[in-house]
C-alpha positions in Angstrom: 0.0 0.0 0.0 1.2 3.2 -0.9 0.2 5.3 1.7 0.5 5.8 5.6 -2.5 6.4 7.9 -3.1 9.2 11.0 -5.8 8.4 13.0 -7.2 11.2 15.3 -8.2 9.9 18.8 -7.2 12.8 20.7 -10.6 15.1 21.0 -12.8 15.5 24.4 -16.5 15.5 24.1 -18.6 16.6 26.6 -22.1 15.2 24.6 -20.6 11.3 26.3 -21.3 13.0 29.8 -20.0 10.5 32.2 -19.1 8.2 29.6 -15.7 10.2 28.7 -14.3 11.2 32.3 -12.0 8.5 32.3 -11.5 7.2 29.0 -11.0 8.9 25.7 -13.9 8.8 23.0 -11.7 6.6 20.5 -11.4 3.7 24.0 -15.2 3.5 24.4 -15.9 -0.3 24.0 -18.5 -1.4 21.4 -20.1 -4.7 20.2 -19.4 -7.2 22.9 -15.3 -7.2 22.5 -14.0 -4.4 20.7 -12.6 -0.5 21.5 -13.8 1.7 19.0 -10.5 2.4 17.6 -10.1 -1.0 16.5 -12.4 0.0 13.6 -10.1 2.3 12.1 -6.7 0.0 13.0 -8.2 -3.1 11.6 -8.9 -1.0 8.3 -5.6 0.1 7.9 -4.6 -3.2 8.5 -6.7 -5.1 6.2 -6.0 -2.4 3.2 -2.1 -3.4 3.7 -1.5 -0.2 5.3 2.3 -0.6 7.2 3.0 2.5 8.9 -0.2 3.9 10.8 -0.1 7.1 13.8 -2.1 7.7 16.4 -2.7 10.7 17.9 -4.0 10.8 21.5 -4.3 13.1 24.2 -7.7 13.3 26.3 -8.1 10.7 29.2 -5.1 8.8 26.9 -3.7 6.1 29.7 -6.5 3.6 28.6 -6.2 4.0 25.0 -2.6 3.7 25.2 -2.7 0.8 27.3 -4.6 -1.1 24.4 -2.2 0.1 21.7 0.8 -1.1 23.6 1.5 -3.9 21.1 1.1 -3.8 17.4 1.0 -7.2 16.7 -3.1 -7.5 17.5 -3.4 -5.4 14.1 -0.4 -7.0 12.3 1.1 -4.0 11.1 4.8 -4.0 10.0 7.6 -5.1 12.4 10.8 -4.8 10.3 8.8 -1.8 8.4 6.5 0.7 9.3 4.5 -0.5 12.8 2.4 1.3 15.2 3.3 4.9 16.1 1.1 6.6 19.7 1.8 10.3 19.9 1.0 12.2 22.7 1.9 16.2 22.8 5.0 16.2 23.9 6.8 19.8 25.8 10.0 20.3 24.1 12.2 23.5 23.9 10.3 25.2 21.6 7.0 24.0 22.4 4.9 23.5 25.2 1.3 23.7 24.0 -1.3 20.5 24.0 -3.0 20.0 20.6 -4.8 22.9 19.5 -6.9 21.4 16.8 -6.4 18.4 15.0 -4.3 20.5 11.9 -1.9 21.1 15.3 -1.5 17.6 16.3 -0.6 17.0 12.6 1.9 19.6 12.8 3.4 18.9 16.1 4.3 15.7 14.5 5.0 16.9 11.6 8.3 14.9 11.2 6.8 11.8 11.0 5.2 12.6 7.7 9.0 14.0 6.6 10.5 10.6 7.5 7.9 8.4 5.4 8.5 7.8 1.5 4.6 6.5 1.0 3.4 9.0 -1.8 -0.2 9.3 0.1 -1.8 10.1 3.8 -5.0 8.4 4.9 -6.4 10.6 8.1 -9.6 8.5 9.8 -11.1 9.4 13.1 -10.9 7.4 15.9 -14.7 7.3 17.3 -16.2 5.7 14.2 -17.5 2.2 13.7 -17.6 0.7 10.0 -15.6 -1.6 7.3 -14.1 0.0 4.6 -11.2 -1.0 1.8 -8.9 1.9 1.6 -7.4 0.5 -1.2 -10.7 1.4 -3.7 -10.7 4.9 -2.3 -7.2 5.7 -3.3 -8.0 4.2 -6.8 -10.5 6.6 -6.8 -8.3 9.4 -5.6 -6.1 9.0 -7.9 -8.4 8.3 -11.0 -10.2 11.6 -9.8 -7.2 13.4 -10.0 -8.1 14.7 -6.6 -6.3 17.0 -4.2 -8.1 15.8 -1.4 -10.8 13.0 -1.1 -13.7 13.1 1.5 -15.8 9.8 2.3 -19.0 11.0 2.3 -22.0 8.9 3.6 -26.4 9.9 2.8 -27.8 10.1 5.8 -31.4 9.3 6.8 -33.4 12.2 6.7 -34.1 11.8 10.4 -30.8 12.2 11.3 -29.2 14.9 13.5 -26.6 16.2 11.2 -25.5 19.2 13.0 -22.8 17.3 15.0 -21.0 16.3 11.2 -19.4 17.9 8.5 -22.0 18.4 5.7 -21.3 18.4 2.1 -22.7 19.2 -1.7 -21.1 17.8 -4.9 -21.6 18.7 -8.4 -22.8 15.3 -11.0 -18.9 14.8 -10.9 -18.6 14.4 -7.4 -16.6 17.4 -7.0 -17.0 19.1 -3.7 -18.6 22.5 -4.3 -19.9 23.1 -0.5 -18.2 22.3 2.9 -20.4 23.3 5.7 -18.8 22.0 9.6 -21.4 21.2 11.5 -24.5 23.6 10.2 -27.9 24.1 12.1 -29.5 23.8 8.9 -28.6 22.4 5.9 -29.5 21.8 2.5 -27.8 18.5 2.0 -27.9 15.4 3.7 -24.5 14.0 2.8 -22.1 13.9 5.5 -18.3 13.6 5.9 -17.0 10.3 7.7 -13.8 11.8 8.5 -11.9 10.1 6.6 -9.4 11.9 4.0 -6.8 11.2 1.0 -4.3 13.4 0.4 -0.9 13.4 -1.2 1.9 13.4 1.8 4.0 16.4 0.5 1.1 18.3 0.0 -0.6 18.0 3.6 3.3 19.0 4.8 2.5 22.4 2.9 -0.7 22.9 3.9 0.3 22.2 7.6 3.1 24.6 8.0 1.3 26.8 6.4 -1.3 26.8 8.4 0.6 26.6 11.2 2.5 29.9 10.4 -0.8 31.6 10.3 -2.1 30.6 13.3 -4.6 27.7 12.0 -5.1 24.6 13.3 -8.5 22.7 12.5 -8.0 20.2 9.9 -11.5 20.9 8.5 -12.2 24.8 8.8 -8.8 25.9 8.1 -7.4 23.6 5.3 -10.9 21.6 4.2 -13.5 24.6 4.5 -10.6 27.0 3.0 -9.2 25.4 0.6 -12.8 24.0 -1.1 -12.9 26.6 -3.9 -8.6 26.2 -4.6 -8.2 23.0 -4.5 -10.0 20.0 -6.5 -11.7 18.1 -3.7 -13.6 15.1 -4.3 -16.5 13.1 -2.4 -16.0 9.4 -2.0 -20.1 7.8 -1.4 -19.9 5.4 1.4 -23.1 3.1 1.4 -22.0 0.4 4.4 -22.6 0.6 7.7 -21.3 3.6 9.3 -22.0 5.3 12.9 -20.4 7.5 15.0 -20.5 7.5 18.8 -20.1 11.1 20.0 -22.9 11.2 21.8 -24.7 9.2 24.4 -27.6 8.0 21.9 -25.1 7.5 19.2 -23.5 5.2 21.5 -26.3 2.9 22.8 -27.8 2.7 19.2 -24.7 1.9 17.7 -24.0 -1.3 20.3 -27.8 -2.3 20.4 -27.2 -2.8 16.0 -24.8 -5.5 16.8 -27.9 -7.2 18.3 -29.4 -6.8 14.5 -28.3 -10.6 12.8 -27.4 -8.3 9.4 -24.5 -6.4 11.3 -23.4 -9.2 13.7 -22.8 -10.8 9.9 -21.4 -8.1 8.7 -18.7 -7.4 11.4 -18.0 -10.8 13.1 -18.3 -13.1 10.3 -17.5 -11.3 6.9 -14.1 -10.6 5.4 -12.3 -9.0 5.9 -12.6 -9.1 10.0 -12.1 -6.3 12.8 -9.0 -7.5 15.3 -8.3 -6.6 18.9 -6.4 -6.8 21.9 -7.0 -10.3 23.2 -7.4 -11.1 27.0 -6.5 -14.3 28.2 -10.7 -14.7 29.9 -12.6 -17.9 30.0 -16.1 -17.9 27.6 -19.5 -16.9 29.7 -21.1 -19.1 32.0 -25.1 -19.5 32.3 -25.8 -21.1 35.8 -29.2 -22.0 37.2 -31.6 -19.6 36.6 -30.5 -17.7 33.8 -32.3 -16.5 30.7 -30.7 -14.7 28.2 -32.8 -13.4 24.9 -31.0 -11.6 22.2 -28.1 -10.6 24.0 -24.5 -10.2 23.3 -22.6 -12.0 26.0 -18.5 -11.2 26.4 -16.3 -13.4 27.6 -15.7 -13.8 31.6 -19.1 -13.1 31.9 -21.3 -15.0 34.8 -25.1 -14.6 34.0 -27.3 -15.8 36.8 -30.5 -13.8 36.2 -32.6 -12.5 32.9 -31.0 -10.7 30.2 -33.1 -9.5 26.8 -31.6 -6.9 24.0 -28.8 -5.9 25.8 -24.9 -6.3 25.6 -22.7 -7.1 28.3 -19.1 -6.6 27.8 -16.5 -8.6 29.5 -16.1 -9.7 33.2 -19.8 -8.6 33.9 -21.1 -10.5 36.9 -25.2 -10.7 37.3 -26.7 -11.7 40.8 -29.9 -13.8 40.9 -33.2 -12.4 40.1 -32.0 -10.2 38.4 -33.7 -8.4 34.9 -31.4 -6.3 32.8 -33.6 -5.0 29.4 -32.5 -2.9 26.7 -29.2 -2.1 28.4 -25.5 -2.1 27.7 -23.0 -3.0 30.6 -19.5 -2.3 30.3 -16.7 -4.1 31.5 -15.9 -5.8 35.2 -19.5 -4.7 36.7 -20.9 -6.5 39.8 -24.2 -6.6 39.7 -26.0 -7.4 43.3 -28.6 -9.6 43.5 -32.9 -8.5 42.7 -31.3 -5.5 40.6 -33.2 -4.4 37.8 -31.7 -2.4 35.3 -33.6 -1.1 32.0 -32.6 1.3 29.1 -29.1 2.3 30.6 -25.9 2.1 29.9 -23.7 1.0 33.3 -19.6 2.2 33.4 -17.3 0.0 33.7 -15.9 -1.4 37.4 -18.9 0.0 38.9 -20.8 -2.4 41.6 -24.4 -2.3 41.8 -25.3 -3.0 45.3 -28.2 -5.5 45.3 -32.1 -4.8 45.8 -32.1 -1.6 43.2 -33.5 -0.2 40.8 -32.4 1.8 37.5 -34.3 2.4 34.2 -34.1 5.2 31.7 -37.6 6.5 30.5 -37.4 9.6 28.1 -33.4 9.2 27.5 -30.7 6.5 28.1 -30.2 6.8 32.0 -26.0 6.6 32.9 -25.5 4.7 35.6 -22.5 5.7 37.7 -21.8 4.4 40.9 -18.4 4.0 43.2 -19.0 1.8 45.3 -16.2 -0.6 46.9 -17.7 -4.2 46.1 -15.1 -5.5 48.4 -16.6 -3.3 51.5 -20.6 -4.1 50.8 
């Protein structure tokens, strides 16, 4: 593959709420087994992409921790590999990222030592499958500048958290709107861009020299009427999980048979970190209806449409509905939980109650299992 791949993972989002005080947006588990930024790795990986970056910075320790190895992705040993970038204070710098054009740029010498002609730059909080390989085709058959993956969204869709664009019958970006109350188009960016390496080098210290440093208003938005920018239509399944709702929709889908398919059975698959836990055990007494069950997992109780990730323990007569529970809860015994989303470590003491009703409630609790 003749190209190298950023991936953003850096950002803080205050629509996750609780969901991002301890764990950066790109970390967030989803479907059962995964981190979100598996997504992204695993399609670098599978489109023979060597040499990929990562660029982290809010809440990073637990997304570093799963990127400690490369070998979970099989990128290159001998050459290329896995490259985590945190801002760094040196003599002549001491800010954080600025913008995600300044994260580029603060690296910036990692694009001057690769030799691959092209850059892919993917976000990390994204869940979907995607060749990279047939959108640089189309890069360079377009004769592009830059390529966006675009994706038509349902009309009921909230688009004012995405970059929204409007293409010509060529597919030639002629509008580039970030994040608009109101829109005329429905067509979305993924975040995911093709460029040519030397180029983005330019158009980074450039930017940089002005002050700039937003990927999307300040080289994207700015450059739309200079440069010959191109929309790549992405018809797969795609989601982000920015937000709360974005979240719990997009791990109740993997209940959907069509995207358990799609991502656990089809080729080419999504990898990640592997622990060493033995599968779920069912004792007496449980009763588990269209669920996703992790590994490590002991299941006592009821469980209907709802995923629990790994090391979840459920006491007896129990009912969890409609809920997704993260990793290592202790769930006490006659809890019922319905429409929520539980953190991860947390221990639900036993005999309560939690359901969402007009939104997906967060539970959050700190209690000391060991001390109940």
């Amino acid at each position: 593959m003749k190209a190298i791949g950023i991936i953003l993972a850096g950002g803080n989002n205050s629509r996750m709420q609780e969901l991002s005080n301890k764990r950066a947006i790109a970390a967030m588990p989803v479907g059962g087994s995964y981190r979100c930024i598996d997504f992204a790795l695993s399609n670098m990986s599978n489109s023979h992409i060597q040499t990929v970056a990562v660029l982290t910075q809010y809440n990073a320790r637990s997304l570093n921790e799963h990127l400690s190895s490369s070998k979970w992705w099989d990128f290159g040993r001998k050459h290329g590999g896995l490259f985590v970038f945190n801002p760094t204070v040196t003599a002549d710098n001491s800010w954080w990222y600025r913008g995600t054009a300044d994260a580029m740029y603060q690296n910036i010498s990692f694009l001057k030592r690769c030799h691959e002609p092209y850059v892919i730059i993917s976000s990390g909080d994204c869940v979907y499958k995607i060749d990279f390989n047939k959108v640089l085709d189309y890069h360079i058959e377009k004769k592009a500048d830059i390529t966006v993956v675009c994706k038509d969204m349902a009309p009921e869709t909230d688009i004012s958290r995405f970059g929204v664009i409007r293409m010509n019958e060529d597919a030639r970006v002629i509008e580039f709107e970030e994040k608009p109350m109101v829109s005329r188009s429905s067509t979305i960016s993924t975040g995911i861009y093709i460029m040519r390496r030397r180029q983005l080098i330019e158009m980074l210290e450039r930017s940089a020299a002005e002050d700039r440093w937003d990927f999307v208003t300040d080289i994207l938005i700015r450059y739309k009427n200079m440069k010959r920018i191109y929309g790549y239509k992405f018809s797969d399944y795609w989601n982000n999980i920015a937000t709360v709702d974005s979240y719990y929709q997009t791990n109740m889908d993997f209940l959907k048979p069509d995207v358990r398919k799609y991502f656990f059975r089809e080729e080419p698959r999504i990898c990640s970190k592997v622990d060493d836990l033995p599968p779920a055990k069912y004792n007496s007494g449980s009763d588990v209806r269209n669920s996703l069950i992790a590994s490590g997992c002991i299941i006592n109780s009821k469980v209907e449409n709802s995923v629990l990730f790994k090391k979840v323990f459920v006491g007896k007569n129990c009912v969890i509905k409609n809920s997704v529970i993260l990793n290592d809860v202790y769930i006490g015994d006659n809890t019922h939980i319905e429409n929520c989303i539980v953190e991860s470590r947390d221990t639900l003491k036993a005999n309560t109650y939690y359901c969402g009703d007009k939104a997906i409630k967060i539970v959050f609790e700190n209690n000391e299992r060991y001390m109940l």
